[in-house]
C-alpha positions as CSV (number, residue, x, y, z in Angstrom):
1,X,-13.7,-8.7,2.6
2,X,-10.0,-8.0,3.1
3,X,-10.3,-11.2,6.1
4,X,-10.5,-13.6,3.3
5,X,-7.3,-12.3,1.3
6,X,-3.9,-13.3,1.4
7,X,-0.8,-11.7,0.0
8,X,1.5,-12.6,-2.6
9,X,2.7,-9.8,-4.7
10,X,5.2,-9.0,-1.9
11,X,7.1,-12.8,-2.2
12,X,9.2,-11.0,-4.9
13,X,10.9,-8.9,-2.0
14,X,11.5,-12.2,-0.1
15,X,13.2,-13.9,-3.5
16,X,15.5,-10.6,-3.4
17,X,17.8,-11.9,-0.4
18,X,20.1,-13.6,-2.5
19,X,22.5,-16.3,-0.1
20,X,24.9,-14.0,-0.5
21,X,23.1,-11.6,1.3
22,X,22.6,-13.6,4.2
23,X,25.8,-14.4,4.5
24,X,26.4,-10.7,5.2
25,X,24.6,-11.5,8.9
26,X,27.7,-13.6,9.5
27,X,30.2,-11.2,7.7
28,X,29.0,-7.5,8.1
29,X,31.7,-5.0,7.8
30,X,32.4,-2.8,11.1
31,X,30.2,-0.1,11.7
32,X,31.5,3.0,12.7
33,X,29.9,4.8,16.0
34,X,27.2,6.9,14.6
35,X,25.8,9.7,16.8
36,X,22.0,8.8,17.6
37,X,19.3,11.4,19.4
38,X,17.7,9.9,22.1
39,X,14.0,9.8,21.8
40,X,12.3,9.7,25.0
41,X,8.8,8.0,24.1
42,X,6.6,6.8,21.5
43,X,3.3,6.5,23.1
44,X,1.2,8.4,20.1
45,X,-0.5,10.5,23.0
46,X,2.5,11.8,24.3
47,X,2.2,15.2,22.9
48,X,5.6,16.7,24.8
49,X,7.7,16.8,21.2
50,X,10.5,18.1,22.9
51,X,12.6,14.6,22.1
52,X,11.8,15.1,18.8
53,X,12.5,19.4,18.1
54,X,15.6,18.3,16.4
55,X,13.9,16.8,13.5
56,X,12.5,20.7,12.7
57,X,16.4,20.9,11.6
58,X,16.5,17.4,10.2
59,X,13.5,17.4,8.2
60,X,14.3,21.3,6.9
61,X,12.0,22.4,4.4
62,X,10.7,18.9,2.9
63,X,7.2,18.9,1.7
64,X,6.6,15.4,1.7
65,X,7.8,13.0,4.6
66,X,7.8,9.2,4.3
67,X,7.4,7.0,7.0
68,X,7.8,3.6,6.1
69,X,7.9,0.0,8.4
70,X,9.4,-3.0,7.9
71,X,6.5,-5.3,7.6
72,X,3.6,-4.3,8.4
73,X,3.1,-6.0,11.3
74,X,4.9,-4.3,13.9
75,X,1.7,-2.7,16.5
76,X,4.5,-0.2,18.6
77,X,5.8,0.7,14.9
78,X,2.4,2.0,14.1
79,X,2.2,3.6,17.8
80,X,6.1,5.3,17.0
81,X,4.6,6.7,13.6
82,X,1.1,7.9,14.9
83,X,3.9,10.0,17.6
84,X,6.0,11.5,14.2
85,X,2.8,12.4,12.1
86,X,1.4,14.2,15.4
87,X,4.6,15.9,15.5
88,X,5.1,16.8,11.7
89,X,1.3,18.0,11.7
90,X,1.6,20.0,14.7
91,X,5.1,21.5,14.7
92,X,5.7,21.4,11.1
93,X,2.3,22.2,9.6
94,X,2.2,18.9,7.8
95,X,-1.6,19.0,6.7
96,X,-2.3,15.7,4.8
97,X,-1.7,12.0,5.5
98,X,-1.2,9.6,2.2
99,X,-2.0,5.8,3.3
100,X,-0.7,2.8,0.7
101,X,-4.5,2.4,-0.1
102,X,-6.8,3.0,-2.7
103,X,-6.6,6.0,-4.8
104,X,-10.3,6.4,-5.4
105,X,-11.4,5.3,-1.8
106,X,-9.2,7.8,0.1
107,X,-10.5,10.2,-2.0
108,X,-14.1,9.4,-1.1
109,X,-13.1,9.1,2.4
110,X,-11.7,12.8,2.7
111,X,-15.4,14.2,0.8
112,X,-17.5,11.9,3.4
113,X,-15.2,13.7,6.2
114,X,-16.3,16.5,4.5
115,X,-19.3,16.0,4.5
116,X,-19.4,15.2,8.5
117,X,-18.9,11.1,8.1
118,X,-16.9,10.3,11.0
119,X,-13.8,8.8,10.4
120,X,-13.6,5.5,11.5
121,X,-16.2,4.7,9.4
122,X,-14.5,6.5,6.4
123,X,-10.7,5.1,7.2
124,X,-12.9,1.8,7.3
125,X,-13.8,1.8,4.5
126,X,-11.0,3.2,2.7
127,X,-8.0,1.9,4.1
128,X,-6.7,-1.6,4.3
129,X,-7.5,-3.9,7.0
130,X,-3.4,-4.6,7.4
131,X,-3.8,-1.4,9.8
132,X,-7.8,-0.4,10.7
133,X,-8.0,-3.8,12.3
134,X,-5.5,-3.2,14.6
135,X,-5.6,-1.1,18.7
136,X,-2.9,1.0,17.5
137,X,-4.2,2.6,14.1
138,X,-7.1,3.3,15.6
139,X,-5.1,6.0,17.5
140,X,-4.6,8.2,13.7
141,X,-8.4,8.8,13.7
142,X,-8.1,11.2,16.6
143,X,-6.1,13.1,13.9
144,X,-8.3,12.9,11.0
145,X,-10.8,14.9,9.8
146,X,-12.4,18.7,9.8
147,X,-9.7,21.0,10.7
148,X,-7.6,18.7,11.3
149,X,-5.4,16.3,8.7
150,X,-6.7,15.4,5.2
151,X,-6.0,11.9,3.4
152,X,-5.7,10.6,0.2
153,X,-4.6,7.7,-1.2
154,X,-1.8,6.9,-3.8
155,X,-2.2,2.6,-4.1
156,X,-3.6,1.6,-7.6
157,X,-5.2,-1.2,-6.2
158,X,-9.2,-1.3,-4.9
159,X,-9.1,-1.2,-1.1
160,X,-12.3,-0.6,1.0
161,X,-16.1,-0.9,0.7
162,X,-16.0,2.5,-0.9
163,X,-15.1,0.7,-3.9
164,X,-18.5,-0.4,-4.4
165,X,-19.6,3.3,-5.7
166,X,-16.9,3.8,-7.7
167,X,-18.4,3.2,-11.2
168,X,-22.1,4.7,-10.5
169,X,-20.1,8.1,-9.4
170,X,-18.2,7.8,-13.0
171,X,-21.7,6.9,-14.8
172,X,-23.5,9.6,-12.5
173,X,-20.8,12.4,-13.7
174,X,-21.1,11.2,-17.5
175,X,-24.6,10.9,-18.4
176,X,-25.2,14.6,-19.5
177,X,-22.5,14.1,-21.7
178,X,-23.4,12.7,-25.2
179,X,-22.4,9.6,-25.5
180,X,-22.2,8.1,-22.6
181,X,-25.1,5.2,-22.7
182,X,-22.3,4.3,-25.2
183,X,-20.4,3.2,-22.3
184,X,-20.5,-0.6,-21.6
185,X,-20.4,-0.2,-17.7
186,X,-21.9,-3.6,-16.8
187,X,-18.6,-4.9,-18.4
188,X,-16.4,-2.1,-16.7
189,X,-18.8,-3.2,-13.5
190,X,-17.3,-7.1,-14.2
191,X,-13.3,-5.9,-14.2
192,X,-13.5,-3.9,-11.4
193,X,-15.6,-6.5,-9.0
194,X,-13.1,-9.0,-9.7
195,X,-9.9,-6.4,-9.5
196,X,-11.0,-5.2,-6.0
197,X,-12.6,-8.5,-4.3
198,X,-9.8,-10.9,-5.8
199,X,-6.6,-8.3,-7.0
200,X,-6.4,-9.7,-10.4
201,X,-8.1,-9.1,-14.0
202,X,-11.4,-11.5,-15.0
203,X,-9.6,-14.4,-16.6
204,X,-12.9,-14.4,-19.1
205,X,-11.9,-10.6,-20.2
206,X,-9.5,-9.4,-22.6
207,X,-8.2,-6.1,-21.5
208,X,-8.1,-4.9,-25.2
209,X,-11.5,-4.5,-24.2
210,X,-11.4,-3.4,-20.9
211,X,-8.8,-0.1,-22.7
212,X,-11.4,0.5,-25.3
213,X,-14.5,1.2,-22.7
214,X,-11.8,3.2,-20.8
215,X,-11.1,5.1,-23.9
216,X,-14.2,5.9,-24.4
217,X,-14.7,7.4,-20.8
218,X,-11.6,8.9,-20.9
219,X,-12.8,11.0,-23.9
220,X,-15.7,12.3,-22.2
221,X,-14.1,13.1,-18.9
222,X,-11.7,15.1,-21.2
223,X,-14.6,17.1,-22.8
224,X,-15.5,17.5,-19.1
225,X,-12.6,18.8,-18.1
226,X,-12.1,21.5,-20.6
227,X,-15.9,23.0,-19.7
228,X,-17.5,25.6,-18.1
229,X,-18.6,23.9,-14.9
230,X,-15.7,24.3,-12.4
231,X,-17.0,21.6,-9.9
232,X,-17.3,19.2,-12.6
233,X,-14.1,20.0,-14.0
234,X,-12.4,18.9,-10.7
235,X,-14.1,15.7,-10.3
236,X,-13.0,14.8,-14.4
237,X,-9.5,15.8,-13.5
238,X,-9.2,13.1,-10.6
239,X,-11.1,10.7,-12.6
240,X,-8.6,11.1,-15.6
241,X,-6.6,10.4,-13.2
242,X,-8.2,7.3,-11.5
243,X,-8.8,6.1,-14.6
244,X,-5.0,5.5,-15.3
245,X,-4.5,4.3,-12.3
246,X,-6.6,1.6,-12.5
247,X,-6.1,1.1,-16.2
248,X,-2.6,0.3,-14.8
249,X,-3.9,-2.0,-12.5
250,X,-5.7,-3.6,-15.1
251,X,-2.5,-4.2,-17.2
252,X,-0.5,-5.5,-13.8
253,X,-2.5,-8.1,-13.0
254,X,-3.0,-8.8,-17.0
255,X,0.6,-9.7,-17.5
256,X,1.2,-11.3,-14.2
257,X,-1.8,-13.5,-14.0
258,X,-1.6,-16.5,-12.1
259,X,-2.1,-18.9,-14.8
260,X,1.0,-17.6,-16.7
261,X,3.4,-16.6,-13.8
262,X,3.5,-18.1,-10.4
263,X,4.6,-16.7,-7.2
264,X,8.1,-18.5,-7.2
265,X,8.4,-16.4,-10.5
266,X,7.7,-13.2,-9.3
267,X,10.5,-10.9,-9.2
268,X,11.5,-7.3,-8.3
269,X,11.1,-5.9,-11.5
270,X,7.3,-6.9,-11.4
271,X,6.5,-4.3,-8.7
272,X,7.9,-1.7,-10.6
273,X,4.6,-1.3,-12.6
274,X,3.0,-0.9,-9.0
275,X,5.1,1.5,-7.4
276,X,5.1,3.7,-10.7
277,X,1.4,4.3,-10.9
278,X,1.5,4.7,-6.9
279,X,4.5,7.4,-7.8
280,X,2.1,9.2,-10.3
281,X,-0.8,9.5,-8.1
282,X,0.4,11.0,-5.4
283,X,2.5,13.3,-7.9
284,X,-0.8,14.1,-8.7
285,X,-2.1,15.0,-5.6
286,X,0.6,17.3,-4.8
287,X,0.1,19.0,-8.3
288,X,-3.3,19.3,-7.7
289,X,-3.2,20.5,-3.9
290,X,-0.2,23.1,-4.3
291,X,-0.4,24.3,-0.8
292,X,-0.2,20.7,1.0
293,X,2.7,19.4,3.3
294,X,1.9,15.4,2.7
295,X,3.2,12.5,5.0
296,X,3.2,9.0,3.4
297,X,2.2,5.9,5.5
298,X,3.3,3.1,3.8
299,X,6.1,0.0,3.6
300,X,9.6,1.5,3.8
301,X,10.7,-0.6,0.4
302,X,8.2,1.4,-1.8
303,X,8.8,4.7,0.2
304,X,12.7,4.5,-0.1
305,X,14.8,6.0,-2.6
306,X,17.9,5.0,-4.6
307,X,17.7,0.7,-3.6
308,X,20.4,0.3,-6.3
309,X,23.4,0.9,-4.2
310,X,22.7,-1.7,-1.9
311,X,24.2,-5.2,-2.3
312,X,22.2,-7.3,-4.3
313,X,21.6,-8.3,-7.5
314,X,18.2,-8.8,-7.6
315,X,16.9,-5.4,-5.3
316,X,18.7,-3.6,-7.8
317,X,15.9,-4.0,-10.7
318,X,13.8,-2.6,-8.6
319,X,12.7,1.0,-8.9
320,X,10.3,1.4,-5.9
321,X,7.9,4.7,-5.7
322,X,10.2,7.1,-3.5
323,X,12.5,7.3,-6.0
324,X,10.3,8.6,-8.6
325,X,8.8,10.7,-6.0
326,X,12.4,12.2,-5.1
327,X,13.6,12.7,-8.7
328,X,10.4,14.9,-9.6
329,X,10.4,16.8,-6.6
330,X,13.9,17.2,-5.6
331,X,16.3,15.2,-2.7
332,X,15.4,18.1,-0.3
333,X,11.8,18.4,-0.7
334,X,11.1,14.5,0.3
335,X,12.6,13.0,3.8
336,X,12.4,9.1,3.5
337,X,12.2,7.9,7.4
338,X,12.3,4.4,8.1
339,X,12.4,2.2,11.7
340,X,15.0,-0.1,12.4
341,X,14.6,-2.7,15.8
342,X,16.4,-4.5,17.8
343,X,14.8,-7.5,18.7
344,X,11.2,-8.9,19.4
345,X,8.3,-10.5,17.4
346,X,6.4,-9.1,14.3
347,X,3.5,-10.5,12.0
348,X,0.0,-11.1,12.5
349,X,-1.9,-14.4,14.0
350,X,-3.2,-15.7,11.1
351,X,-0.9,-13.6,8.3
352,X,2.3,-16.4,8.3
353,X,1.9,-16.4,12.6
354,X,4.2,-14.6,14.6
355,X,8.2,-14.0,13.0
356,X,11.1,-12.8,15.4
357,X,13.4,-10.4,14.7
358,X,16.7,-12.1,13.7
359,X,19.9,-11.1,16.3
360,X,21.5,-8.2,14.6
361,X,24.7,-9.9,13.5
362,X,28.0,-7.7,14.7
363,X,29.2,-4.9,12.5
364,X,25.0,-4.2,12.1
365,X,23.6,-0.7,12.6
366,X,21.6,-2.7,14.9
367,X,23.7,-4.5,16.7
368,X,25.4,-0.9,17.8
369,X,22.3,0.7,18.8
370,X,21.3,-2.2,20.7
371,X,24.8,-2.0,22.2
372,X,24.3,1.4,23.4
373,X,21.2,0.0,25.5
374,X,18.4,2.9,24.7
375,X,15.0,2.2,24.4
376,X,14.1,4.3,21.1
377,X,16.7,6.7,19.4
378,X,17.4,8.2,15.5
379,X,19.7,7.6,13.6
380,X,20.9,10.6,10.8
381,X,21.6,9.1,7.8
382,X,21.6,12.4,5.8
383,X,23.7,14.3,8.0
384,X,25.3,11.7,9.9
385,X,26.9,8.8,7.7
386,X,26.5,10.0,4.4
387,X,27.4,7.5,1.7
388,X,28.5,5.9,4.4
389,X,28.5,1.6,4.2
390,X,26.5,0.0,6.6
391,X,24.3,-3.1,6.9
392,X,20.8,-2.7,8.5
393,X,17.7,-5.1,8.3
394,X,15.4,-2.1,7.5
395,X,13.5,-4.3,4.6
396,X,11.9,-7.3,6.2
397,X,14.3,-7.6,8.7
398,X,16.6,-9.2,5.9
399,X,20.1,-7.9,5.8
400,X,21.1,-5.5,3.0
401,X,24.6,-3.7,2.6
402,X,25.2,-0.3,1.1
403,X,25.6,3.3,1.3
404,X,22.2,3.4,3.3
405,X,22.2,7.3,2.9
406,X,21.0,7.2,-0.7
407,X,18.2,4.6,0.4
408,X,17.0,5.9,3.9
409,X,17.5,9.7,5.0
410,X,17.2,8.6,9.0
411,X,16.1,5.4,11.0
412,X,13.9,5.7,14.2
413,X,15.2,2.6,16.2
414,X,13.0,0.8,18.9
415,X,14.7,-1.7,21.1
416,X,12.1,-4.1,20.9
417,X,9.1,-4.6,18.1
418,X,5.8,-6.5,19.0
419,X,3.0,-7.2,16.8
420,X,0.0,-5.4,16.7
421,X,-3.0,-6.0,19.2
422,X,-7.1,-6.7,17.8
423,X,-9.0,-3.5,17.4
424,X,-11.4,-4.4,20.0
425,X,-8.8,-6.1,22.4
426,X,-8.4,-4.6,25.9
427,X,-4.8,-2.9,26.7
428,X,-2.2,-5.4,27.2
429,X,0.5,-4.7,29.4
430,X,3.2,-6.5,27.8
431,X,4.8,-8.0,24.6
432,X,3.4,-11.2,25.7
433,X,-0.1,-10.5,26.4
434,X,0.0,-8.7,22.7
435,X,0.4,-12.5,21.6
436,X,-2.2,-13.8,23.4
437,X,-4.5,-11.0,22.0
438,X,-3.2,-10.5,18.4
439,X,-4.7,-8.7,15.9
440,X,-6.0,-11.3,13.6
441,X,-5.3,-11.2,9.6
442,X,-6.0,-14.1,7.0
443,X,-2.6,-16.4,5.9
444,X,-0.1,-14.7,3.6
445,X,2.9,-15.0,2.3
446,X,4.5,-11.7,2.6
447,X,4.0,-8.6,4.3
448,X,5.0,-5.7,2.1
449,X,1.5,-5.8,0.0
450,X,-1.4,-4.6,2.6
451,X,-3.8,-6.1,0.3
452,X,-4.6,-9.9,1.0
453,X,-5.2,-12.1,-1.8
454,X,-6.6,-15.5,-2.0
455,X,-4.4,-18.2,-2.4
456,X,-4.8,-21.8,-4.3
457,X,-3.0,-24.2,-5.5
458,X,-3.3,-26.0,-9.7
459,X,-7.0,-27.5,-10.1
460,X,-8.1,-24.8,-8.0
461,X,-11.2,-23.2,-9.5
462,X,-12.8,-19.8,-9.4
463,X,-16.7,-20.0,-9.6
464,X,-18.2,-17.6,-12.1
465,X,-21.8,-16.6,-12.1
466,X,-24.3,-14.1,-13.0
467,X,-27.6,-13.5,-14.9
468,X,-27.5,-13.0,-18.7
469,X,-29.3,-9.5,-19.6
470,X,-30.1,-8.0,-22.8
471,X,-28.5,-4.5,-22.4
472,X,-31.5,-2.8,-24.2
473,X,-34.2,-4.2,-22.2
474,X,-33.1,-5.5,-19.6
475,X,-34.7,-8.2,-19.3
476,X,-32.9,-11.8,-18.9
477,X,-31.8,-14.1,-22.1
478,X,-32.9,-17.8,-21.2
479,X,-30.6,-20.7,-22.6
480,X,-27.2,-18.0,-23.8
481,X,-24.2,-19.7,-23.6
482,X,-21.7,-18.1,-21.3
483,X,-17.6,-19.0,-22.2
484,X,-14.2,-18.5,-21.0
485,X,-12.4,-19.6,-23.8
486,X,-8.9,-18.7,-22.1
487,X,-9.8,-21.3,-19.3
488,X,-11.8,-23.8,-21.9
489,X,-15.0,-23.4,-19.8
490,X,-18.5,-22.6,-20.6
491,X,-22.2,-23.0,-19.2
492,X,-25.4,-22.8,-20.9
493,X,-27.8,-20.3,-18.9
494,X,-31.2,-21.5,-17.7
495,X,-34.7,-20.6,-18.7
496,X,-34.3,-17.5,-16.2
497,X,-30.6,-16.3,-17.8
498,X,-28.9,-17.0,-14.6
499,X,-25.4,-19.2,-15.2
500,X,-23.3,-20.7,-13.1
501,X,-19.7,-22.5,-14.2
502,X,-16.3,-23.5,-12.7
503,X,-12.7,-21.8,-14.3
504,X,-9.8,-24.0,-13.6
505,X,-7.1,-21.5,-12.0
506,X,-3.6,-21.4,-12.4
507,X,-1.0,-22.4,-9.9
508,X,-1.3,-19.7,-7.7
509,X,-4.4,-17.0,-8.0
510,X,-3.5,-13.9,-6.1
């Protein structure tokens, strides 16, 4: 499914590099020498952590670790991370992994672990394609399951074939309650088909109704939850919670549908709604899982902390999930880690084709560590340039000015970036022969959102059918008339109930 996406949400980060910003690239104040650690390797099987002991002192006693990318489509970045969660998990007794996908699908994926699913076929069809399509991801599995590192999920958006179960699990869970044939799930059935195969909310919908059949399963599950039955008690707490999650999803894509705000509109503020809800869940999960030590795997903008001190006028509106993640828990208790490069060539074949990484201008955190000539090293923000001015390309390899230290608590560098090789490819032995066996992902716009969303331009049109049922029988209604009046479209069914009809689309449909 996720081959026939694109991605837009993630334009608004490219709209937040004002011209002013880029003329920082020419203009960047000096950087002061900074003292770096030398990391030997970051082949993700390299299990001799001695390069990376000092990050036991580094890290201190954070519970949750964020490990954040540029774009996501940097393969050795993935490699470098797989390396650091190895660490934290070994060394640390970091025990769960949090992936920028689906809230309910991770959690499905950790009970069909559980249950002895192995877990490429769970992370499959859990996690977005962005990474399990790639050689180097499929390194985390060796680290996944029974005895070794949970997952969960903290994204409010729909994001693997697990999906698909998602609303006969709610119905299965409320039918011994009374009440609950008084739950339209056909309709819920409608939003959330359309919400994870196309990332937006049915245009023929209105969400007033879509929050009244969620209020009505929300009062249930609350009856649940206050009952005798401890298992069931624990599923209705995550779905209370999964049920504002998506409710927020719901509202998202409500306000910024494609018919009444195009991508050229969408600004930093309009992810705030996102990274909020992705804030809440996993403040959730750590809630509900006291005795976890969690790493997040995600894009560095959501994962990063205080974004407001940096130079720009648009980045500053944006309140991005770290953040929320750090004020609740505490600055020590979350360590925001994010990888800076050098040089080389990121992206995916068919995702926008291959980018490369800009020369760091002088003055550039970059530009000294690529001075200094190592291969991979850290930088310490927290302990080594605090409030500290610098200017890094850390988001989308986009200059940005600031007192970094509020934003990012340390940088792994890497030399050179390349992007990431096909699942199935053989090993490459260079850069080059990555390109010539890329990892393929469907056109996109951006890089920030792993979800890919269709893309179309006015006159576009989304084809709508279906069967018309009567809901107490069950049986089909021949010759009802089926209409979107937001769109101005309707069909009349056939003598069998089945319809079929033609919505115009906006100017850009995610």
């Amino acid at each position: 499914m996720l081959n026939t996406f694109t991605c837009r949400w993630m334009l608004a980060f490219l709209g937040w590099i004002t011209a002013s910003t880029f003329c920082l690239a020419q203009s960047a104040a000096p950087t002061a020498t900074l003292p770096v650690h030398a990391i030997r390797s970051i082949n993700s099987a390299d299990t001799d952590f001695s390069d990376l002991e000092f990050l036991r002192q580094e890290i201190g006693g954070a519970r949750v670790v964020m490990l954040g990318e540029p774009t996501h489509g940097e393969g050795n970045v993935f490699e470098a991370k797989i390396r650091l969660l190895r660490f934290l998990q070994e060394r640390m007794g970091f025990t769960t992994v949090a992936f920028e996908s689906g809230f309910y699908e991770l959690d499905k994926a950790q009970r069909a672990m559980q249950a002895g699913t192995p877990a490429a076929e769970a992370i499959d069809n859990s996690v977005f394609g962005v990474w399990t399509s790639t050689r180097e991801f499929r390194e985390v599995l060796l680290l996944l399951g029974p005895g070794k590192l949970k997952v969960t999920g903290f994204d409010y958006q729909l994001s693997g074939a697990y999906q698909e179960e998602l609303l006969e699990e709610l119905e299965t869970l409320l039918k011994p309650e009374k009440g609950a044939d008084g739950i339209a799930y056909d309709y819920l059935d409608e939003c959330f088909s359309m919400m994870g195969e196309h990332f937006l909310f049915p245009p023929s919908h209105q969400i007033q109704l879509f929050d009244l059949q969620l209020g009505k399963a929300r009062r249930l599950l609350e009856k649940v939850a206050a009952g005798p039955d401890a298992k069931r008690r624990k599923r209705a707490d995550f779905w209370l919670q999964n049920l504002r999650s998506l409710q927020a999803a719901a509202h998202d894509y409500a306000t910024n549908d494609p018919g009444v705000k195009d991508s050229t509109e969408f600004r930093a503020t309009d992810s705030n709604p996102r990274d909020a809800q992705m804030a809440a869940n996993l403040l959730w999960y750590l809630r509900q899982h006291p005795q976890e030590k969690v790493v997040c795997w995600g894009a560095l903008p959501h994962l990063a902390n205080k974004v407001e001190v940096l130079n720009d006028d648009e980045i500053r509106t944006y309140k991005p999930m770290g953040r929320a993640v750090k004020a609740a828990l505490g600055e020590d208790a979350v360590y925001v880690l994010g990888t800076l490069a050098g040089s080389g060539t990121h992206g995916f074949a068919g995702m926008g084709g291959y980018q490369t990484v800009p020369v760091p201008a002088d003055g550039t955190l970059e530009a000294e560590l690529l001075a200094q000539g190592q291969e991979y090293a850290f930088v310490s923000l927290k302990h080594d340039a605090l409030r500290k001015n610098l200017t890094t390309y850390a988001f989308e390899y986009k200059p940005q000015t600031g007192p970094w230290s509020e934003v990012v608590d340390g940088f792994l560098y890497l030399k050179s970036v390349n992007p990431p090789y096909g699942a199935v490819a053989p090993v490459a032995a260079s850069p080059t022969e990555a390109l010539e066996q890329p990892a393929q992902a469907p056109a996109a716009p951006g890089r920030l959102n792993p979800a890919f969303r269709p893309t179309g331009r006015v006159g576009a049109a989304l084809t709508l059918s279906g069967t018309v049922l009567d809901r107490k029988t069950g049986l089909s209604v021949p010759f009802a008339t089926v209409a979107v009046p937001a769109r101005s479209a309707g069909a009349t069914a056939n003598a069998q109930g089945q319809f079929r009809l033609e919505v115009r689309r906006g100017r850009w449909c995610r």
